[in-house]
KELUM-879563 format. One record per residue (C-alpha): residue in one letter; x negated, y, z. Coordinates in steps of 0.05 Angstrom, whole numbers, padded with zeros to 5 digits, always signed. Each point is the difference from the previous one (the first is absolute). Example, Ala and Ser with C-alpha at 12.3 -4.5 7.8 and 13.67 -1.06 7.14 Angstrom:
2
a-00246-00090+00156s-00027+00069-00013
***
This chain:
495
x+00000+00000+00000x-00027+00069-00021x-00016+00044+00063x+00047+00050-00020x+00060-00044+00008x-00030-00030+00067x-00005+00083+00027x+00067+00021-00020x+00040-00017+00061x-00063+00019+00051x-00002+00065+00042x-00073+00023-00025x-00051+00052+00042x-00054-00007-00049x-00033-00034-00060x-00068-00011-00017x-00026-00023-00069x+00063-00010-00025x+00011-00052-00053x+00075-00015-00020x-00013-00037-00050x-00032-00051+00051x+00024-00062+00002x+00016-00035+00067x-00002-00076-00002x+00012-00005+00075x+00008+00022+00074x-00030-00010+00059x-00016+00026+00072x-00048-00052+00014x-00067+00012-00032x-00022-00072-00003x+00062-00005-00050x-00020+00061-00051x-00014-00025-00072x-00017+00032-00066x+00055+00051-00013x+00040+00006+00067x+00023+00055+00045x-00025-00002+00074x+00039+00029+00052x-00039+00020+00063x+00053-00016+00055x-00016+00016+00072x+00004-00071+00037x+00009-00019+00078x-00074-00023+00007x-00039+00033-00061x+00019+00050-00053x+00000-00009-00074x-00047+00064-00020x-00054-00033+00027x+00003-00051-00053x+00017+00042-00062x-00077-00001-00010x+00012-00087-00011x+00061+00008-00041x-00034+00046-00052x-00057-00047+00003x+00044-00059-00022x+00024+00042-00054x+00063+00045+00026x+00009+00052-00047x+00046+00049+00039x+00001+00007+00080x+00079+00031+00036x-00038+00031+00065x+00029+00049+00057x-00074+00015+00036x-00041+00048-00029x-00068-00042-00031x-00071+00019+00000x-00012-00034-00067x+00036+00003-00061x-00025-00044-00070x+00001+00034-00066x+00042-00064-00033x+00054-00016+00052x+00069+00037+00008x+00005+00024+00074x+00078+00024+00020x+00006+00024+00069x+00067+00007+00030x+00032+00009+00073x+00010-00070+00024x-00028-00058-00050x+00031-00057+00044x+00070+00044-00014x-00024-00003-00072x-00014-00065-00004x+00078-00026-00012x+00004+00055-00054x-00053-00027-00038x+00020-00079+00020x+00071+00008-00020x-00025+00049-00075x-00051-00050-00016x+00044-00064+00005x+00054+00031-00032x+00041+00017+00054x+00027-00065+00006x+00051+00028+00060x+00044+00037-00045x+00025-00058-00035x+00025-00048+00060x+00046+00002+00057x-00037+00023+00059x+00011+00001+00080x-00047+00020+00047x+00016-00030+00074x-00036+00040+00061x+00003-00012+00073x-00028-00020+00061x+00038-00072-00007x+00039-00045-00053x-00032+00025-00056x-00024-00068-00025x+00064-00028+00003x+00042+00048-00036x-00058-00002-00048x+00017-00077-00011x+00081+00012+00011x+00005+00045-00056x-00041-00043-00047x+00040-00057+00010x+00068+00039-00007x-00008+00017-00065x-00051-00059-00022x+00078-00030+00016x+00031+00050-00050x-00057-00029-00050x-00051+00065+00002x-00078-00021+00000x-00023+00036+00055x-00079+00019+00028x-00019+00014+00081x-00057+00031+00021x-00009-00008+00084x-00021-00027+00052x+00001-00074-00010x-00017+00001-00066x+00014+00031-00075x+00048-00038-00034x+00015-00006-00077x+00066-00035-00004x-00031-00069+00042x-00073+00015-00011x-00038+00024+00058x-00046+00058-00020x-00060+00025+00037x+00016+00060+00049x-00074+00005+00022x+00022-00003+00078x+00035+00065-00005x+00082+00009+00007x-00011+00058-00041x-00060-00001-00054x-00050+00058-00028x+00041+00044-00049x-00039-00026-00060x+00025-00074+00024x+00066+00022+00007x+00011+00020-00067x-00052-00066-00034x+00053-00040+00035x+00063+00039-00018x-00029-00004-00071x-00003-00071+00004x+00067-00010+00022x+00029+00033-00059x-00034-00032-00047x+00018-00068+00024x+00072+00025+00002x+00022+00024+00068x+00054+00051-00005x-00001+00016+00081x-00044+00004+00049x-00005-00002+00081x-00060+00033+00037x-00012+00003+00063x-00029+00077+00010x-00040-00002+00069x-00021+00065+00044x-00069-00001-00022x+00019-00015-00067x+00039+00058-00006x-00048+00047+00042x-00057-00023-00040x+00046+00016-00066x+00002-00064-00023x+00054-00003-00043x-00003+00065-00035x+00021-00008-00075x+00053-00055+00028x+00060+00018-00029x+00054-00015+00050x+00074-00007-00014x+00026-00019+00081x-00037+00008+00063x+00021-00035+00063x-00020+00020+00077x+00011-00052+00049x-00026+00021+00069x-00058+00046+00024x-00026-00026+00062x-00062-00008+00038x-00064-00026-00040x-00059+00025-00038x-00011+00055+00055x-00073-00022-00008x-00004+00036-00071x+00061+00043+00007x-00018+00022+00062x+00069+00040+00010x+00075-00031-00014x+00006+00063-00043x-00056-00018-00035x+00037-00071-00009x+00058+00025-00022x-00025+00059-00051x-00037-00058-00029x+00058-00047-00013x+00049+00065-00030x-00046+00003-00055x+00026-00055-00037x+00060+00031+00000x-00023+00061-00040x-00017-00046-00058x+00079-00035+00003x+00032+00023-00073x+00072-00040+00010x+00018-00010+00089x-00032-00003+00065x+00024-00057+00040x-00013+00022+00073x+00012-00039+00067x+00048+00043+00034x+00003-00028+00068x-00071+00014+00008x-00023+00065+00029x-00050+00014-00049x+00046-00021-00055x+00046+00058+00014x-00051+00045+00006x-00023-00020-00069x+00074+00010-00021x-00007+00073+00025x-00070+00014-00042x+00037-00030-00061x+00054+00041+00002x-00033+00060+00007x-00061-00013-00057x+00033-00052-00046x+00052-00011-00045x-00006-00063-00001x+00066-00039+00030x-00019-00033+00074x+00041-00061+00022x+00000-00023+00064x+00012-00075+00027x+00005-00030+00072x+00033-00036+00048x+00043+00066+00029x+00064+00021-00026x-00010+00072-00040x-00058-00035-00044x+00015+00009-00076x-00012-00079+00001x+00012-00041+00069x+00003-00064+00029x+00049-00022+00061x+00022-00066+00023x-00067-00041-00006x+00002-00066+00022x-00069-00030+00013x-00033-00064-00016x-00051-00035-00006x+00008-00015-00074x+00020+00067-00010x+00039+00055+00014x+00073+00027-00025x+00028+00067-00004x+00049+00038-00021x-00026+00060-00044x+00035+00060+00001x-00001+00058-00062x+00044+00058-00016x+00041-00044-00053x+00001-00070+00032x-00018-00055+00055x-00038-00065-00017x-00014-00060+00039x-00072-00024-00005x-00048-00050+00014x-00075+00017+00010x-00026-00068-00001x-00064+00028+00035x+00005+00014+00078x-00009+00059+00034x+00032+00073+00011x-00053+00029-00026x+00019-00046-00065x+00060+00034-00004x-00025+00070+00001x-00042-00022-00059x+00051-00037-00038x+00047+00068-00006x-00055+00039-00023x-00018-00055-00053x+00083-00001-00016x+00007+00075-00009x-00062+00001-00057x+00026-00065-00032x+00081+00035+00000x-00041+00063-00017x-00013-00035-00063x+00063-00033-00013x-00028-00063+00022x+00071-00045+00011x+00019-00014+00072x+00009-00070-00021x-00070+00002-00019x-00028+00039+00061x+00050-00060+00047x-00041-00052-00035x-00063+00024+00010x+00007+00012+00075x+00023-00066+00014x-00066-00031-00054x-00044+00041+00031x-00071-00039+00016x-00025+00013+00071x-00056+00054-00004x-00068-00021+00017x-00012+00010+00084x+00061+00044-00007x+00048-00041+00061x-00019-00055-00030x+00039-00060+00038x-00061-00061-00006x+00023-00071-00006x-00030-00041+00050x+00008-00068+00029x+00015+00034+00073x+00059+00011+00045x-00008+00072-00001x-00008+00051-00061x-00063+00037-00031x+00008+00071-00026x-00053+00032-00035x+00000+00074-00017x-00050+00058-00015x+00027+00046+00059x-00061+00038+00010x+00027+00069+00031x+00039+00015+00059x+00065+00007-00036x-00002-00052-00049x-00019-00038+00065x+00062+00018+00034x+00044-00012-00059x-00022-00070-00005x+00003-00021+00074x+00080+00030+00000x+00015-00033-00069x-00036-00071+00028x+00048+00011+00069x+00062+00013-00045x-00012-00064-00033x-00032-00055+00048x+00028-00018+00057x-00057-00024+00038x-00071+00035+00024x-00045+00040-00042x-00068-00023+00011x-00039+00067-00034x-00067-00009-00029x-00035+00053-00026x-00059+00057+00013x-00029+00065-00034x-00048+00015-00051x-00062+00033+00019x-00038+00066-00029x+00079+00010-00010x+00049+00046+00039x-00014-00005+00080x+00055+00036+00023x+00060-00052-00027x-00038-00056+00043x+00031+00013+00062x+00052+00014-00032x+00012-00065-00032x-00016-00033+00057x+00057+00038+00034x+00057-00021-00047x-00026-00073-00003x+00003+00001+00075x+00070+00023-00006x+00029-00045-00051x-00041-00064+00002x+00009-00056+00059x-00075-00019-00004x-00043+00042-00036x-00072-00026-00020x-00051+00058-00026x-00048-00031-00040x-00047+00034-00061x+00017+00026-00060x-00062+00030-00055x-00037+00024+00059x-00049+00025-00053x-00061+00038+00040x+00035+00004+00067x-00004-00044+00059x+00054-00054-00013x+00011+00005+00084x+00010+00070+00008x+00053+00007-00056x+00040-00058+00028x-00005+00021+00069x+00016+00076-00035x+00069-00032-00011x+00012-00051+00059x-00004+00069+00044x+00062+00021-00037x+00030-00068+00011x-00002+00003+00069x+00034+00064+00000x+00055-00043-00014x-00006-00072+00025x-00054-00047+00039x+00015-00055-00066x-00065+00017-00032x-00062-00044-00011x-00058+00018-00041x-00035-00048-00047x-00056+00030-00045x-00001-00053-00056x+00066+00010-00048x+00007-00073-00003x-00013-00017+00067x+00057+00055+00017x+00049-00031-00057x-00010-00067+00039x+00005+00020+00064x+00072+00038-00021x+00028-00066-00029x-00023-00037+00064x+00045+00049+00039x+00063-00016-00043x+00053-00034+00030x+00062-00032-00055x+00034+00067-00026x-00050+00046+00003x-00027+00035-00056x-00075+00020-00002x-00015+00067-00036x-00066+00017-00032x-00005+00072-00022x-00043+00035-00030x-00046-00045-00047x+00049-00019-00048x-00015-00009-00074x-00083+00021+00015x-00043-00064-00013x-00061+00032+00044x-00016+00020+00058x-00056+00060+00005x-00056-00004+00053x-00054+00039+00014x-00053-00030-00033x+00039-00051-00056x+00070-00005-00027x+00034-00074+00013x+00052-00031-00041x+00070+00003+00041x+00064-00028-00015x+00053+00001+00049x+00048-00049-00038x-00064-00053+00009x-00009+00016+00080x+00077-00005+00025x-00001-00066-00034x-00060-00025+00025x+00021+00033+00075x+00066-00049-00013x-00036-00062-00019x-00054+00009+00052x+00058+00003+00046x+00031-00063-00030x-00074-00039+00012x+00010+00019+00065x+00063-00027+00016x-00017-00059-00025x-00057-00014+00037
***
């Protein structure tokens, strides 16, 4: 693509050298990945920053450099373009150079503290049921129709990523797609050049505060995305920060703003919910009509996300036949209150609940729906947000019968002082608390507390397959350990 094309959408300071006529074979921000012909983008990074490596681009043969710093050396032959922010610009130049893939597709951005992984996978699979081919990009993984794509360990990729992918899906024939759109995606303008028809808020609550630093840092974060929505905004009105996005919106946008929840004056609601363990119905109420559902996936919080996923699919005159089916086909999500099947008189639930509200959502959705004890395990990242510990700790201690702390990615702290970081808050609550360092060992020592009818939670791992240390990263799987927790405890009873 000729450099003149790639500029046209980009705020420009300054160029040097110009050459229009240039032509631009390929971008990069990493300088081990310039080539003949491409267009480096000097991005400012968490540990190092790209300028110092615009020297090793133009070495490998970049032929134009998008900078925001000021250099001390400029070459005769290469194209420099400075603007304000090059990480902003970044999208621009992702989305121009691959066509701007976006424009052509269905796309929903989903942002939020919690859920956003399941409405991702909801709203594929509601209109996969009407017969659309549909792309994801998230946290589990990027998905083309079936395939699994690589999301390079991020819920939200680089810009340039974004729109490879995006370009990918539309040339294998997708027609929507579903992204997850984290905090730090957003913050570190990750999907500028997205083209979004629908944004959807589902909560704002406490998490991140270790890069945030502030709740309105959080929250201006997560309203970005919906500064980018072309077609409806899809916000969570029960939540506090959802109405206070409602307020923003109706002052700066002209965008249309629906709201959904579980209270009566929502522009979508849900009363009457009847929960199970197979699932969950409800009676969903709109201006025009009710409709009795079934969410075959348990949980409140399933329910929240299954009105926000019905108002973009009825958005789109996606039949409610259609939308019923889907609901009640709808796979289990990955560690999303994920029921396990075990050979054991008591159940195994496995979900990602890694903040204090998604936390407390679980433990009230798991009491709604069992009958017995919750045995809780689960524990805290490290280098991660200290303050929610105790605060974890506390709700556990509240809702939980036994609660076991154990590790979880203790990464370059102390495994001890992050667990015993949360049993303090435990005890706030309740003297049923034991520590255990190991995972396993903790996952083990929960099912050798179950009596018949209990169910045994274990939050917070959920779909990862690792589990971060200080000095190595070990594979993890949580599906693996409750099973081998149940069989060791079979061995043992028969011995």
């Amino acid at each position: 693509m000729k450099l003149e094309k790639l500029l046209n959408e980009l705020k420009i300071i300054e160029i040097r050298n110009n050459q229009p006529d240039c032509d631009i074979k390929k971008i990069c921000y990493n300088s081990r990945e310039a080539v003949p012909g491409s267009l480096f983008v000097a991005i400012p990074g968490y540990v190092t920053d790209g300028h110092q490596y615009i020297g090793k681009a133009i070495s490998q043969g970049a032929a134009a450099v998008v900078h925001q710093d000021d250099l001390s050396d400029y070459q005769a032959e290469v194209v420099y373009i400075k603007v304000a922010d090059s990480r902003y610009g970044l999208g621009i130049l992702g989305s121009c150079f691959y066509g701007k893939p976006s424009e052509s597709m269905l796309v929903t951005g989903i942002t939020g503290t919690n859920g956003k992984t399941s409405l991702t996978y909801m709203l594929k699979h509601i209109f996969e049921t009407e017969g659309q081919k549909c792309g994801l990009i998230g946290t589990i993984h990027n998905l083309i129709g079936d395939q699994v794509v690589d999301n390079r360990g991020r819920t939200t990729p680089e810009s340039l990523e974004v729109q490879e992918i995006i370009k990918e899906m539309k040339e294998r024939g997708c027609s929507h797609l579903f992204m997850e759109v984290s905090s730090h995606g957003l913050a570190l303008n990750r999907v500028n050049g997205v083209d979004f028809d629908y944004g959807i808020f589902t909560n704002l609550t406490q998490d991140h505060l270790d890069y945030h630093k502030t709740f309105e840092n959080y929250f201006d974060a997560k309203a970005k995305l919906f500064f980018q929505v072309k077609k409806a905004s899809i916000v969570n009105g029960d939540d506090p920060w959802g109405r206070r996005l409602c307020d923003i919106l109706s002052e700066k946008s002209s965008v249309p703003v629906i709201t959904y929840g579980l209270k009566a004056g929502r522009d979508y609601w849900a009363k009457d919910l009847v929960f199970g363990a197979r699932g969950t119905e409800f009676t969903l109420v709109t201006a025009e009509r009710e409709e009795r559902l079934f969410l075959n996936i348990p949980g409140e919080f399933m329910v929240y996300n299954a009105i926000a996923a019905i108002i973009a699919a009825l958005t789109e005159r996606v039949p409610m036949a259609v939308i019923r089916e889907a609901l009640t086909t709808m796979p289990g999500v990955e560690g999303r209150m994920e029921i396990l099947e075990v050979e054991a008189p008591f159940d195994v639930v496995i979900d990602y609940a890694h903040s204090p509200d998604s936390l407390e959502k679980l433990l009230q959705s798991v009491r709604k729906i069992f009958t017995g004890r919750i045995i809780l395990v689960f524990g805290c990242n490290g280098d991660r947000d200290k303050e929610k510990r105790p605060i974890m700790g506390r709700i556990a201690g509240e809702y939980a019968d036994l609660v076991v702390v154990t590790s979880d990615n203790p990464a370059s702290e102390n495994p001890l002082d992050i667990i015993n970081a949360v049993a303090a808050g435990v005890r706030e609550k309740t003297d049923q608390v034991v520590t255990v360092e190991l995972r396993q060992e903790g996952i083990y020592y929960g099912a050798t507390q179950c009596r018949p009818g209990d169910v045994l939670v274990l939050a917070g791992k959920g779909h990862e397959k690792q589990e971060i240390m200080k000095d190595e990263t070990l594979y993890y799987n949580e599906w693996d350990t409750a099973r081998e927790a149940v069989a060791r405890l079979e061995l043992k009873s028969e011995n």
